[in-house]
C-alpha positions in Angstrom: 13.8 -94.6 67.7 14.9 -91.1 69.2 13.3 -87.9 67.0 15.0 -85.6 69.4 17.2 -84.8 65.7 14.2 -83.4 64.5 12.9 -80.8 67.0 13.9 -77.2 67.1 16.5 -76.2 68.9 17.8 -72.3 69.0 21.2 -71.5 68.5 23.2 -70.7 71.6 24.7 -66.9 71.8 28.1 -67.1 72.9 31.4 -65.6 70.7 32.3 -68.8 69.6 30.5 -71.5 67.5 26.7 -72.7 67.8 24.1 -74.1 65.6 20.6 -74.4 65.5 18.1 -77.0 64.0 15.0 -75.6 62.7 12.2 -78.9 61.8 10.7 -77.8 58.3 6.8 -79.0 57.8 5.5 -80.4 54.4 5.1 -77.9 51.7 3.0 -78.4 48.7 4.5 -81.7 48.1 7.8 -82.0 49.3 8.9 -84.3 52.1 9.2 -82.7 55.4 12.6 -80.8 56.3 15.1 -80.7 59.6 17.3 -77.4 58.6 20.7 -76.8 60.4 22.5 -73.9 60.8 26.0 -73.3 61.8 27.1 -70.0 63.0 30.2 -69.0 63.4 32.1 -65.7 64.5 35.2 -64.0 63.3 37.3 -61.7 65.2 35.4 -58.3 64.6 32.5 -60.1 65.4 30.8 -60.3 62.0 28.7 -63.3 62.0 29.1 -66.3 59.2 26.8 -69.3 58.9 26.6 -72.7 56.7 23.2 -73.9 56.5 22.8 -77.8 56.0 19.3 -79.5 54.9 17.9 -82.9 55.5 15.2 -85.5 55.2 13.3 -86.1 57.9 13.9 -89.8 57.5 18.0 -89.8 57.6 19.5 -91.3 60.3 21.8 -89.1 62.9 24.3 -90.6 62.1 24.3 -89.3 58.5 23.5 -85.8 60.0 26.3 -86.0 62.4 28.9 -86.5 59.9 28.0 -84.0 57.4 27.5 -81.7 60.1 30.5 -82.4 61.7 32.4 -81.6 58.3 30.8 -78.6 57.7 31.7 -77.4 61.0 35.6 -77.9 60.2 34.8 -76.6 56.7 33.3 -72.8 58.5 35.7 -72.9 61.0 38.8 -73.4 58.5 36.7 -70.7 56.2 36.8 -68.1 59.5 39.8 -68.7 60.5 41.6 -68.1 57.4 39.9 -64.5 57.3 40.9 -64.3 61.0 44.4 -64.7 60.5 44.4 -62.6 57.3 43.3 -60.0 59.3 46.1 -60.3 62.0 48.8 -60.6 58.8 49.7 -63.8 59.1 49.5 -66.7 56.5 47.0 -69.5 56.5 
């Protein structure tokens, strides 16, 4: 079984979209964590993000698919400011 899901990886820096995943340790209690974060720019540049948390046991398929839908989610939510900003109509 690959745990490559669960390492930290740093969210690229370009204008577009990126994500990073950010492996949460045990805390009084509570099962340990794997944090995603999508980012996502709009046209002036002003930076929105979705954050997405998991189990450390769920599979990646599970985490690819919810991710995957938040992703259209932000981009829909960004775009829709984008092209109020431009005047046009979502």
């Amino acid at each position: 079984m690959k745990t490559t899901h669960l390492t930290r990886r740093k969210p690229t820096k370009n204008g577009g979209f990126s994500w990073g995943r950010f492996p949460m340790p045990n805390q009084a209690g509570t099962a340990p964590r794997v944090i995603y974060r999508l980012f996502r720019r709009e046209h002036t540049g002003l930076l929105h993000m979705d954050e997405l948390k998991f189990l450390e046991g769920e599979s990646r398929g599970e985490i690819a698919k919810a991710a995957r839908d938040q992703r259209h989610k932000l981009r829909d939510r960004v775009d829709e400011i984008d092209l109020a900003a431009m005047g046009l109509a979502a």
